[in-house]
N, C-alpha and C positions, 0 to 999 in steps of 0.2 A: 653577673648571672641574673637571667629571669627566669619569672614561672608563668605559666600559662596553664588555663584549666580549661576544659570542654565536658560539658553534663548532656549524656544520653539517659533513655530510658528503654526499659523493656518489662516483660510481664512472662514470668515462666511457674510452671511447679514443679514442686519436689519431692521425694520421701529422705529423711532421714534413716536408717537404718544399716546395722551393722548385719550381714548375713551369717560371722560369727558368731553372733548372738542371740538368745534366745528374743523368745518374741516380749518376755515381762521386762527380758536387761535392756531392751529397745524400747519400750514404753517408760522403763526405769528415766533413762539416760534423755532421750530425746525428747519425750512427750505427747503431745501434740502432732511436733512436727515427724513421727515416727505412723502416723494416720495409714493404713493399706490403701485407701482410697486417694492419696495423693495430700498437697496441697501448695499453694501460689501465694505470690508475692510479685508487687510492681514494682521493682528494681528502679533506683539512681545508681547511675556508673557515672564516676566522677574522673575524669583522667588530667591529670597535673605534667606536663612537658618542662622541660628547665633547657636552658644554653644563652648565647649567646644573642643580640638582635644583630640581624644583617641589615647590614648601613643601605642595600638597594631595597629591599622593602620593608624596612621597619618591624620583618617579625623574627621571633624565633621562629614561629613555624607556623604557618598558613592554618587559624584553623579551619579553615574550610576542608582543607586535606586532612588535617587530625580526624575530624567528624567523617569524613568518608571514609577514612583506616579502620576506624571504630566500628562505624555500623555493617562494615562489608566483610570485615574478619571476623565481630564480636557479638554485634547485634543481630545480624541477619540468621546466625546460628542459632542462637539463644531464644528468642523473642518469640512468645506463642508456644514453647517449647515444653518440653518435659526434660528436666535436664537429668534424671535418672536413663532415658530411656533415646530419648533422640538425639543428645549432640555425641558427637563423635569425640571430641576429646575429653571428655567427661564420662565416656562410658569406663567401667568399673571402678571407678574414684566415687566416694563417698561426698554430693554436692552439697555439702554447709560453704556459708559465703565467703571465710575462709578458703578453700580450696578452690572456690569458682575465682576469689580476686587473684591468687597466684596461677593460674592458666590461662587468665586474660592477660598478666604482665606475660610470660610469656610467648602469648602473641604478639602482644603491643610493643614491647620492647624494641626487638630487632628492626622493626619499620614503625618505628620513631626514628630510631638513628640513624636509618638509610634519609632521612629528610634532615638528617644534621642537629636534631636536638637529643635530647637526652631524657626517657621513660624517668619522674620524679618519683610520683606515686598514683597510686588508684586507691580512690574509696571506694565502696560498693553498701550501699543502703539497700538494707532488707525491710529492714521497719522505719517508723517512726523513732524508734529507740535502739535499733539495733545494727551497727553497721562495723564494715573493717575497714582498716589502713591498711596499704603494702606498701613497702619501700623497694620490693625484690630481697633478693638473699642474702 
């Protein structure tokens, strides 16, 4: 078994906020990041493929193709964005990077493996000091 990794970027903002909650338990809990007027972050998306190499081209997986699956399913949605308000599968889900890396595994997932390797993990950097792992479920 190998691993292979491919690093995009993108730039989106956000509000945290629970609409459950009052407005001081949202400035309680979030912060900052609970702001009415928004705010952003330049995302690293890190995506890790694992299988096997194919003896005719030496990869698990083309990343040329990885980087295209990415920016066309994940990036191109996200990037610029408001992920409160404009991506479609993020609408009424609460976008902490948490929940944004498990909706990117499952888009990425299934086409990974339509290309014969196997989704390892995604990191997804919000800060300098702040980022997730996913492994999937």
């Amino acid at each position: 078994m190998i691993y292979i990794t491919r690093r995009e970027r993108f730039n989106a903002a956000h509000k945290l906020y629970n609409e459950n909650w009052s407005t001081d338990k949202n400035d309680e809990v979030f912060g900052k990041c609970a702001n009415a007027n928004w705010h952003g972050h330049n995302f690293d998306l890190i995506v890790t493929v694992k299988g096997e190499v194919n003896p005719d081209t030496g990869f698990v997986m083309n990343l040329k193709e990885l980087s295209q699956i990415i920016k066309d399913e994940v990036i191109e949605k996200v990037d610029h964005k408001n992920l409160n308000l404009d991506v479609d599968f993020m609408l009424g889900k609460l976008p902490s990077t948490e929940i944004l890396a498990m909706e990117f595994w499952k888009i990425l997932a299934p086409l990974v493996t339509e290309k014969g390797a196997t989704l390892h993990y995604i990191k997804l950097i919000e800060t300098e000091n702040n980022y997730v792992e996913y492994y999937g479920d």
